[in-house]
C-alpha positions as CSV (number, residue, x, y, z in Angstrom):
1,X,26.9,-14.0,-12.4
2,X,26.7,-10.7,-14.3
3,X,24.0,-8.7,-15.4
4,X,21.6,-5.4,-14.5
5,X,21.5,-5.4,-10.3
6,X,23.6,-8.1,-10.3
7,X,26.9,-7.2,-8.5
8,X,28.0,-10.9,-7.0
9,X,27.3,-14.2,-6.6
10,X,27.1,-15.5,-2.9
11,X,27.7,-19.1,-1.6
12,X,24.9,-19.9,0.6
13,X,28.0,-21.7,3.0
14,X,29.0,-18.0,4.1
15,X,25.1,-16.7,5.0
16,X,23.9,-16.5,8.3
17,X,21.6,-19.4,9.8
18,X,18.2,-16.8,9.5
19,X,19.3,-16.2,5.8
20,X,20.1,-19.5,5.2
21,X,16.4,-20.3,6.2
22,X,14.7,-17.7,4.6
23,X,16.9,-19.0,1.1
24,X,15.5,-22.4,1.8
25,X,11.7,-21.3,2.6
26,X,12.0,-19.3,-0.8
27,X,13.0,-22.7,-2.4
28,X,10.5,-24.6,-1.0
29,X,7.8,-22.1,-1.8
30,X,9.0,-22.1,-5.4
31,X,9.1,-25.1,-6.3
32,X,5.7,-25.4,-4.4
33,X,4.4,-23.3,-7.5
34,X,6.0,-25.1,-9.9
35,X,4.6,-28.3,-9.3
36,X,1.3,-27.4,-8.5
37,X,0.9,-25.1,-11.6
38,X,-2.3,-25.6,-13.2
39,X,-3.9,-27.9,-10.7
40,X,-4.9,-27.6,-7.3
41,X,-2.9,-25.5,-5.0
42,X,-1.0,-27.9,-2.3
43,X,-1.2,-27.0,1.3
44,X,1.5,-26.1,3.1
45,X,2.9,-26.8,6.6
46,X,5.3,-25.1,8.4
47,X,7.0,-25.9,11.6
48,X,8.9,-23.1,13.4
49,X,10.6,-21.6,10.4
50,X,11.4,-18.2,12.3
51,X,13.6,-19.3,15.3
52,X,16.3,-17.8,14.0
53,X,15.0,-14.8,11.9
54,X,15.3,-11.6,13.7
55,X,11.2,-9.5,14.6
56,X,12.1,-7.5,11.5
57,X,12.1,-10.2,8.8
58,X,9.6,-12.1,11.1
59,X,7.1,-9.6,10.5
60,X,7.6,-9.7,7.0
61,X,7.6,-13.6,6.8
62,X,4.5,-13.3,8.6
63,X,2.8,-10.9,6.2
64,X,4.2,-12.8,3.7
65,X,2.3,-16.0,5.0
66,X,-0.5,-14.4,5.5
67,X,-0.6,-13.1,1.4
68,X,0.5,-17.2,0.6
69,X,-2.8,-18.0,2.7
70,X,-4.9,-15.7,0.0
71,X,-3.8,-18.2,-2.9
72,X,-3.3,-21.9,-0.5
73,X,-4.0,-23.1,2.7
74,X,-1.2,-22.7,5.4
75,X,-0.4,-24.5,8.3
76,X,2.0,-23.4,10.5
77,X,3.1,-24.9,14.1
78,X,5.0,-22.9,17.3
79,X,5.7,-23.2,20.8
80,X,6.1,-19.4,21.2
81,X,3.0,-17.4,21.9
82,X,3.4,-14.1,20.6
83,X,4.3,-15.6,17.1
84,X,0.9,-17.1,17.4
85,X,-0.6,-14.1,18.4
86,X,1.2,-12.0,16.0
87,X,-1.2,-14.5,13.5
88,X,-4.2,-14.1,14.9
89,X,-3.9,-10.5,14.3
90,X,-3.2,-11.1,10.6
91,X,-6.3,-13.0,10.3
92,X,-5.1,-16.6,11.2
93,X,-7.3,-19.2,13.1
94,X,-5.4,-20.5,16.2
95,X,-5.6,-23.7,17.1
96,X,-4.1,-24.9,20.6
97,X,-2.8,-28.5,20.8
98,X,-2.3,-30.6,24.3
């Protein structure tokens, strides 16, 4: 790959398992838009996406979320409470299962 802020291309074999994860919900979220472009916005569901991102780049996948929830609904499941907590304080309803 070449171009401006370009510098290399990286094969997602060699990233770690957090940024292999974060690669893959960009994907997802992506192609999300594409096919609902137009028409209504598609819910989405997530299931413990941030076991293995580190509080940092939780945080922001949080925030992130939580802009995404603006736009679609968004449904996301954990086991850990503080993750759940950390949504309730960004505006999220919390619903406890079992």
């Amino acid at each position: 790959m070449s171009g401006p802020g370009v510098t290399s291309a990286v094969d997602a074999r060699h990233l770690s398992t957090g940024a292999t994860e974060q690669l893959y919900v960009a994907i997802r979220l992506s192609i999300m838009d594409h096919l609902d472009e137009g028409r209504e916005r598609l819910p989405v569901f997530i299931d413990e996406i941030f076991v293995n991102w580190d509080a940092e780049r939780r945080g922001r996948g949080l925030e992130a979320l939580r802009e995404l929830s603006e736009i679609r609904q968004v449904f996301m499941m954990t086991c850990h409470a503080p993750w759940a907590e950390e949504l309730v304080a960004l505006g999220a309803r919390r619903i406890t299962l079992g």
